[in-house]
One Martini backbone bead per residue (centre of mass of N, CA, C, O) as a GRO file, in nm:
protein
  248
    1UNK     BB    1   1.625   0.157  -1.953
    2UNK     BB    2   1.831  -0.189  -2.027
    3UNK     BB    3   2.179  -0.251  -2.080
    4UNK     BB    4   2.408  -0.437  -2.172
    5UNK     BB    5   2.700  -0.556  -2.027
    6UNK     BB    6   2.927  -0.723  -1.958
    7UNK     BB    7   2.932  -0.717  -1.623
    8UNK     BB    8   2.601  -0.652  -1.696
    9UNK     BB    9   2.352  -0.486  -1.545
   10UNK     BB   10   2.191  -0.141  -1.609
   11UNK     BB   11   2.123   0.159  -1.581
   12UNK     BB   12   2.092   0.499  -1.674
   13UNK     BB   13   2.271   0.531  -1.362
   14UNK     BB   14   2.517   0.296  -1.377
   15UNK     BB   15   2.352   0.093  -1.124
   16UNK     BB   16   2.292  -0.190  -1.094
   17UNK     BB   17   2.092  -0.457  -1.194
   18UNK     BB   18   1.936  -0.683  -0.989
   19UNK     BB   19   1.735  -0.914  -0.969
   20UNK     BB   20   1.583  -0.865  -0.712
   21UNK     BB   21   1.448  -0.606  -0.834
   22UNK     BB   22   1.290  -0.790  -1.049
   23UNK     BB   23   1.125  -0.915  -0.864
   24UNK     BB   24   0.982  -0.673  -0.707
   25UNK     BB   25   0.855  -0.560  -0.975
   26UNK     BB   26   0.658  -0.804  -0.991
   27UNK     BB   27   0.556  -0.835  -0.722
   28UNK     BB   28   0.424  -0.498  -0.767
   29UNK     BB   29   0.250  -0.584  -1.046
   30UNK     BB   30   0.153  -0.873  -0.887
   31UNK     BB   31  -0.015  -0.858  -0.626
   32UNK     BB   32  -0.206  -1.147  -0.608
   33UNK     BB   33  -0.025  -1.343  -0.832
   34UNK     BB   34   0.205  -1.381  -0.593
   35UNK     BB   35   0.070  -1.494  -0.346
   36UNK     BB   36  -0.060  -1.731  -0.464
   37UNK     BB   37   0.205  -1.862  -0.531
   38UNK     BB   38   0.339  -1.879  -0.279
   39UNK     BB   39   0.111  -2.002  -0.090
   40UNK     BB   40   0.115  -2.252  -0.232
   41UNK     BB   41   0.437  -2.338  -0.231
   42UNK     BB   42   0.448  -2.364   0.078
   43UNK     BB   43   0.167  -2.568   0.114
   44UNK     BB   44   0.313  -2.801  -0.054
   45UNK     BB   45   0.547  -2.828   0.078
   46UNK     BB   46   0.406  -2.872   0.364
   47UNK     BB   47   0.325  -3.166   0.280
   48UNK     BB   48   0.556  -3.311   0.178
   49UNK     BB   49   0.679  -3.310   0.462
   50UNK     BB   50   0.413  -3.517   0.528
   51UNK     BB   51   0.461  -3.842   0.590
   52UNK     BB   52   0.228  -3.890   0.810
   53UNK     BB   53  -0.091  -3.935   0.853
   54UNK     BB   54  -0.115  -3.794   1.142
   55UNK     BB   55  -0.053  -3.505   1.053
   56UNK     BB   56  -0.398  -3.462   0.957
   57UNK     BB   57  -0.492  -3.514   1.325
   58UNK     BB   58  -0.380  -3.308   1.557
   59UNK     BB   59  -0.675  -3.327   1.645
   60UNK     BB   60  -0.984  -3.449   1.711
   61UNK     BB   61  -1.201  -3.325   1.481
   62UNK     BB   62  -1.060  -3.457   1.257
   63UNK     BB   63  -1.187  -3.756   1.306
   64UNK     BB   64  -1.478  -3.677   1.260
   65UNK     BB   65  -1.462  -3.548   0.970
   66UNK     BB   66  -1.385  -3.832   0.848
   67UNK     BB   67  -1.595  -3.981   0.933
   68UNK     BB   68  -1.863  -3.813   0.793
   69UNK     BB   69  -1.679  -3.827   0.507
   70UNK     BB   70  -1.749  -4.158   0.489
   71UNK     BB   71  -2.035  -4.126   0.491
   72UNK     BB   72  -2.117  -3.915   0.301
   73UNK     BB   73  -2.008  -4.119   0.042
   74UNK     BB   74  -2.204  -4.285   0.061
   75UNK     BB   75  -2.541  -4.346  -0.033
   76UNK     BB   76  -2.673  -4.500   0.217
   77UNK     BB   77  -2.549  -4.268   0.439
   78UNK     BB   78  -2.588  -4.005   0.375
   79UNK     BB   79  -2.901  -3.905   0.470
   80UNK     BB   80  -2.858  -4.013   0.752
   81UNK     BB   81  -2.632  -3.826   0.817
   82UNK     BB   82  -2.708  -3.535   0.754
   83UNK     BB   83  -2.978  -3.560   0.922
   84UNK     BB   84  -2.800  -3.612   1.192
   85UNK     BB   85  -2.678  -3.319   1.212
   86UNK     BB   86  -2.648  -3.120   1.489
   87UNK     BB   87  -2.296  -3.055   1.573
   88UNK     BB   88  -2.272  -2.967   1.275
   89UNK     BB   89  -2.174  -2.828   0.976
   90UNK     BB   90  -2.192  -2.927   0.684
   91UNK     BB   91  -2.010  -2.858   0.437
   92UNK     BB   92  -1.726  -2.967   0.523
   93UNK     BB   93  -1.822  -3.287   0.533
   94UNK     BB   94  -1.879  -3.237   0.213
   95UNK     BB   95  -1.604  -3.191   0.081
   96UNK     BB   96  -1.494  -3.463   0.206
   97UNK     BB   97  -1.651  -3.621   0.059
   98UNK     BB   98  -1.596  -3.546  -0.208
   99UNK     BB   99  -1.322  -3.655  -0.188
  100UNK     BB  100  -1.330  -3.951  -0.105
  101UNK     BB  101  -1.477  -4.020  -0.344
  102UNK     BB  102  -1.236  -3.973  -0.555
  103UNK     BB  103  -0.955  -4.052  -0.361
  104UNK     BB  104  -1.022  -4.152  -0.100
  105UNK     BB  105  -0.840  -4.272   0.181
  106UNK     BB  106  -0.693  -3.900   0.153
  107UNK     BB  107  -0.605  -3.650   0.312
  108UNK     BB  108  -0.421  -3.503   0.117
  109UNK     BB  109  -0.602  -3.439  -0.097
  110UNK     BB  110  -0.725  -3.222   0.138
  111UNK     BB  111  -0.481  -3.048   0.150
  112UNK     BB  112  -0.467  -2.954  -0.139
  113UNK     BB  113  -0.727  -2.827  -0.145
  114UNK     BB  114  -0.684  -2.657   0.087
  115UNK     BB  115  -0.437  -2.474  -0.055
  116UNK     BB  116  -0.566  -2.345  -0.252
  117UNK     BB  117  -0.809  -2.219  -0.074
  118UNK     BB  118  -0.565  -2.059   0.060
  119UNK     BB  119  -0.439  -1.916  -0.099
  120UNK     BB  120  -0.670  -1.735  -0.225
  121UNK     BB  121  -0.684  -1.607   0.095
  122UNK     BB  122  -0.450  -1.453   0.030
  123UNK     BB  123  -0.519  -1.300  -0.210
  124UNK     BB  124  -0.793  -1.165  -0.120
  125UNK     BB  125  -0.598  -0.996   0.130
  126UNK     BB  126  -0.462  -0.809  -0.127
  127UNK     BB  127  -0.725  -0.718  -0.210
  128UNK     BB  128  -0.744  -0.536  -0.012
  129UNK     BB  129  -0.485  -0.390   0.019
  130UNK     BB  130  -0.552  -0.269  -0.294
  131UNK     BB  131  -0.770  -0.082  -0.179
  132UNK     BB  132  -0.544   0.114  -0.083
  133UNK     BB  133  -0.261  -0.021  -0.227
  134UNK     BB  134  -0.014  -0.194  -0.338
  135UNK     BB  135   0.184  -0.215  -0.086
  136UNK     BB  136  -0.028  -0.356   0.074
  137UNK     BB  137  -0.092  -0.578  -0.105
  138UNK     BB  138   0.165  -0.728  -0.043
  139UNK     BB  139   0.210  -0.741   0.219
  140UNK     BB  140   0.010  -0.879   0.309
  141UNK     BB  141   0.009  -1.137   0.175
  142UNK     BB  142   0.283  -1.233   0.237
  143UNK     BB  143   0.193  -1.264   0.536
  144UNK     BB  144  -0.013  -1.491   0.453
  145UNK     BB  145   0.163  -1.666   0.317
  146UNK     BB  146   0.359  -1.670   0.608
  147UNK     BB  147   0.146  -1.803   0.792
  148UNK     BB  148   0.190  -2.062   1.025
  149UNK     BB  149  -0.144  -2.093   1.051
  150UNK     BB  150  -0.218  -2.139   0.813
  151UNK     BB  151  -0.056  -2.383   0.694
  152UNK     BB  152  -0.111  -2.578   0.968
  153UNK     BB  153  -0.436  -2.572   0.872
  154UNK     BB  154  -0.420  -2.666   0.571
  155UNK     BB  155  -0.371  -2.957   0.658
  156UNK     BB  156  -0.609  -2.996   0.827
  157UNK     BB  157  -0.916  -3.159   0.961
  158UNK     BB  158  -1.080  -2.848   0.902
  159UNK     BB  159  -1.231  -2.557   0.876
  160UNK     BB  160  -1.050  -2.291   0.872
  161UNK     BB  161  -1.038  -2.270   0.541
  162UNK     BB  162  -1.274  -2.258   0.426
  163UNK     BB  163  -1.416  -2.056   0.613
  164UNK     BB  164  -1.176  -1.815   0.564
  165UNK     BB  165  -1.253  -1.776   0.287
  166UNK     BB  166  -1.563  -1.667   0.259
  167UNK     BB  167  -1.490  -1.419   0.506
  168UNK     BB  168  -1.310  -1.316   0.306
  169UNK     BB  169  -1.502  -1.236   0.061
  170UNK     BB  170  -1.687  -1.074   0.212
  171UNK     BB  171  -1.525  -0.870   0.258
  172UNK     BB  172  -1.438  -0.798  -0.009
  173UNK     BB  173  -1.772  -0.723  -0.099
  174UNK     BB  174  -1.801  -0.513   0.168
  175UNK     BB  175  -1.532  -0.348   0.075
  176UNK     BB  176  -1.687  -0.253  -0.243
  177UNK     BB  177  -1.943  -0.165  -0.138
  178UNK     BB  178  -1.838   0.071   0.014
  179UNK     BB  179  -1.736   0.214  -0.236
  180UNK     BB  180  -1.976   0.062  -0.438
  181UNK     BB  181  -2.302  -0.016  -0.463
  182UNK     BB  182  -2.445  -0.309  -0.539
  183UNK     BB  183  -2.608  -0.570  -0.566
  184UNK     BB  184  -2.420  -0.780  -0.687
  185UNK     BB  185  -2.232  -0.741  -0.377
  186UNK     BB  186  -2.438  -0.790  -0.209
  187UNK     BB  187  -2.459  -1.064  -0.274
  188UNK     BB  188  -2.182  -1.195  -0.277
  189UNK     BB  189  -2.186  -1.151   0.015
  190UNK     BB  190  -2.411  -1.312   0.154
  191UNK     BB  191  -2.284  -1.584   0.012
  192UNK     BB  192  -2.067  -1.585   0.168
  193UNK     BB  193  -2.190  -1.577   0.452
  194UNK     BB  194  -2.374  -1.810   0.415
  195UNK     BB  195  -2.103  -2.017   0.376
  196UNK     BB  196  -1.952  -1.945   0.639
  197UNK     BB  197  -2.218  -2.045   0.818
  198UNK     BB  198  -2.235  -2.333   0.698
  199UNK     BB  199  -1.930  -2.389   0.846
  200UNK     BB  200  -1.973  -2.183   1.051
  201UNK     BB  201  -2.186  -2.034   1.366
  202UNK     BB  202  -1.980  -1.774   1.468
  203UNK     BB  203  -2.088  -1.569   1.211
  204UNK     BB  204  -2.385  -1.451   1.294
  205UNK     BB  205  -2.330  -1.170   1.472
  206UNK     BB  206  -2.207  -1.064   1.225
  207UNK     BB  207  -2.455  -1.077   1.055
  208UNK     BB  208  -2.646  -0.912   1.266
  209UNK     BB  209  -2.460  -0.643   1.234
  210UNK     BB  210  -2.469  -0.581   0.934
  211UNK     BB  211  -2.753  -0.497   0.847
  212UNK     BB  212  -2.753  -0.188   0.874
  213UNK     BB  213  -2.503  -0.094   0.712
  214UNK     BB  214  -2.736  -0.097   0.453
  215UNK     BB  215  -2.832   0.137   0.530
  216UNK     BB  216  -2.656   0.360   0.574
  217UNK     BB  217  -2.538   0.328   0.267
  218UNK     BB  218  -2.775   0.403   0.109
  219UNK     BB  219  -2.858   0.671   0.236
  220UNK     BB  220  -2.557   0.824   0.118
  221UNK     BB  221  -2.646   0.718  -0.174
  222UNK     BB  222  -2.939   0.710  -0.219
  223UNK     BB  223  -3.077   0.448  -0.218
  224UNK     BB  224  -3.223   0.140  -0.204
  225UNK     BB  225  -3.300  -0.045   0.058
  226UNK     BB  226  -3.460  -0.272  -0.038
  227UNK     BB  227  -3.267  -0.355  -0.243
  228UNK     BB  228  -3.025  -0.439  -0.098
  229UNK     BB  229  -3.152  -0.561   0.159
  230UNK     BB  230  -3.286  -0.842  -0.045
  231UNK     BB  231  -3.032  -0.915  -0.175
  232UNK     BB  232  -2.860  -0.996   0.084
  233UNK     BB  233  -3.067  -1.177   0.247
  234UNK     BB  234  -3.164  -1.373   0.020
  235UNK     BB  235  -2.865  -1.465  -0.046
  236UNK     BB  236  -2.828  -1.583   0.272
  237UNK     BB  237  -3.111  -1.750   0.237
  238UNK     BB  238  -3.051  -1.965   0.031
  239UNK     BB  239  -2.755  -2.044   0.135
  240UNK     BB  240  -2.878  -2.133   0.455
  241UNK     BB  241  -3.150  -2.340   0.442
  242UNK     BB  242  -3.006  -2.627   0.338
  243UNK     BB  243  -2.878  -2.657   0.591
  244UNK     BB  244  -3.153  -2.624   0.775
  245UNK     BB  245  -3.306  -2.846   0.665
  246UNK     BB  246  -3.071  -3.099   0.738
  247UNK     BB  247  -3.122  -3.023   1.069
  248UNK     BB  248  -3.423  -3.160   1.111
   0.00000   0.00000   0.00000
């Protein structure tokens, strides 16, 4: 119990409680929603203070992605633009295109939509280190809410913010997977790593190495081998197959 005096506030232990204290027991207490709260305002922040266009431009690859979501946002030019991406994957010109269309033509928009996004893997982050502990939970959150690399890919028009966010869920549903394995997380795993191979295709490897572990889990937990991984493969073919038949 903490009781107020003239000089200030104290505990049972006659010792000042300091505000900064009242803070660290918040944020030990909350770390999901503290991780998220910090870093969606650090990268606010940090478009906030991003006068110029050209700074949402850093990469070469950034004026790509702005072109294709510039076509995909016309109707006239939608299905021709999507049938013609041979040489990357549709899902982020898709975002990009979904902002352009409500928004016109501000990258800042892509970028604020970005920041949520970003934030949220920050959460998804804590979130894993929250199955250790909570202590490790705040740690990781707090590191990933101010890693100088997540914030300035946040602003850019590239793949990396979404890639990333899929990818920490999918973690984070075989990180659940393995401690009680359900359908459910199948499934969630699976959608999630479909979504993450629809935005960049450097995750295919990691897809088909995972799959072996769904067998080895089963066995332990003595369950339906063909019930998970039918789970988990059928819903990463149902949320990969329109990516993969829009590029032929």
């Amino acid at each position: 119990m903490l009781r107020g005096q003239a000089s200030g506030v104290v505990g049972q232990d006659g010792r000042p409680f300091r505000i900064a204290d009242s803070w660290l027991l918040i944020l030990a207490a909350h770390p999901l929603k503290s991780t998220f709260v910090l870093a969606l305002l650090v990268r606010l922040i940090n478009i906030a203070l991003l006068t110029h266009r050209d700074a949402f431009f850093a990469e070469q690859d950034a004026f790509g992605y702005w072109a294709l979501g510039a076509a995909l946002a016309k109707r006239e030019t939608f299905w021709p633009t999507l049938l013609a991406m041979t040489d990357r994957m549709p899902l982020y010109p898709l975002l990009v295109a979904g902002i352009q269309h409500i928004f016109g033509d501000a990258p800042r928009a892509v970028a604020l939509v970005q920041a949520v996004i970003d934030a949220t893997t920050c959460a998804l982050i804590a979130a894993l280190g929250a199955l250790i502990s909570p202590p490790v939970a705040l740690i990781g959150g707090i590191l990933a809410a101010l890693s100088v690399t997540l914030i300035v890919f946040s602003t850019q028009i590239l793949t990396e913010s979404l890639f990333l966010f899929f990818f920490t869920l999918m973690l984070f549903a075989g990180a659940r997977f393995l401690l009680r394995p359900t359908a459910g997380l199948a499934v969630w795993a699976g959608v999630s790593g479909g979504l993450a191979l629809a935005t960049r295709p450097a995750i295919a490897l990691l897809l088909r190495a995972a799959v072996p572990l769904v067998f080895v889990i089963a066995l332990v937990q003595r369950r339906s081998v063909v019930y998970y991984q039918s789970s988990s493969l059928t819903s990463q073919g149902g949320t990969i197959l329109p990516c993969g038949l829009s590029r032929w």
